[in-house]
C-alpha positions, 0 to 999 in steps of 0.5 A: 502497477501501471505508468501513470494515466491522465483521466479520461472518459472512461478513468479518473484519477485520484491522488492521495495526499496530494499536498504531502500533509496527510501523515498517520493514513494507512489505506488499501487499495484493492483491485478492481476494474472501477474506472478510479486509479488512485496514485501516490508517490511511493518510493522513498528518496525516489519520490515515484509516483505508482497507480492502481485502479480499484477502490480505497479501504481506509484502515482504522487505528492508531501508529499503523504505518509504525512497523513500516517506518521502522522497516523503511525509514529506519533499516533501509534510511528511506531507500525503499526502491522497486525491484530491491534485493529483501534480506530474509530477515528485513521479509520477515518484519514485512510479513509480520508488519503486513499480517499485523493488519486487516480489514473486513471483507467488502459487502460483509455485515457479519463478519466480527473481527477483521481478516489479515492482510497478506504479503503478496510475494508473487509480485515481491519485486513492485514492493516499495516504501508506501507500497506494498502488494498484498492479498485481502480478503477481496482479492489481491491489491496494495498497501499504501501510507504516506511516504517518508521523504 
């Protein structure tokens, strides 16, 4: 994760859910050197606004930012900051959450059934509410969905 930049010749920015009204989206964000940085307000109660440069995969389904309104809105009551101490048990529901996700490999047309996502616990300390570091089948990038604050 990076401070957040104003667009320039050479990047532009795009905010996801700017007006705070797009509940029930669920997106990764992979990184990659495309000129688009996406930034969303993460956090919880923090209201931070964090940024990745690549490009956006929706994901498809019903409820599946559930698991993780539970870990963040229920058992941490929306104080989901960067650089937080993870109990053992709160880590697990996160890699169950994270691994109960997946999406197809970009450019894959033969692939039939989605790869799991993974928590990435090399970079555990930028995890926050609505932003998660993980690993996809394209390489390493974030987990992102609608804050709860």
């Amino acid at each position: 994760m990076t401070a957040p930049t104003h667009d320039t010749p050479t990047k532009r920015s795009v905010y996801l859910d700017p007006d705070g009204c797009g509940g029930g989206w669920m997106f990764v964000i992979v990184a990659a050197p495309t000129g688009v940085v996406y930034q969303s307000q993460c956090g919880g109660y923090s209201c931070a606004q964090y940024e990745q440069e690549g490009y956006l995969v929706p994901l498809h389904g019903t409820d599946l930012d559930e698991d993780m309104k539970a870990i963040f809105v229920g058992e941490l009551k929306g104080h989901g900051y960067q650089g937080r101490e993870w109990s053992a048990e709160v880590l697990d529901r996160l890699r169950a959450a994270v691994d109960s996700l997946g999406m197809y490999r970009s450019g894959r047309h033969d692939d039939l059934y989605p790869m799991s996502l993974i928590l990435d616990e090399s970079r555990l300390s930028e995890a926050a509410e609505a932003w998660i570091p993980i690993v996809t089948p394209d390489g390493p990038g974030v987990l992102v969905w609608e804050n709860s604050d």
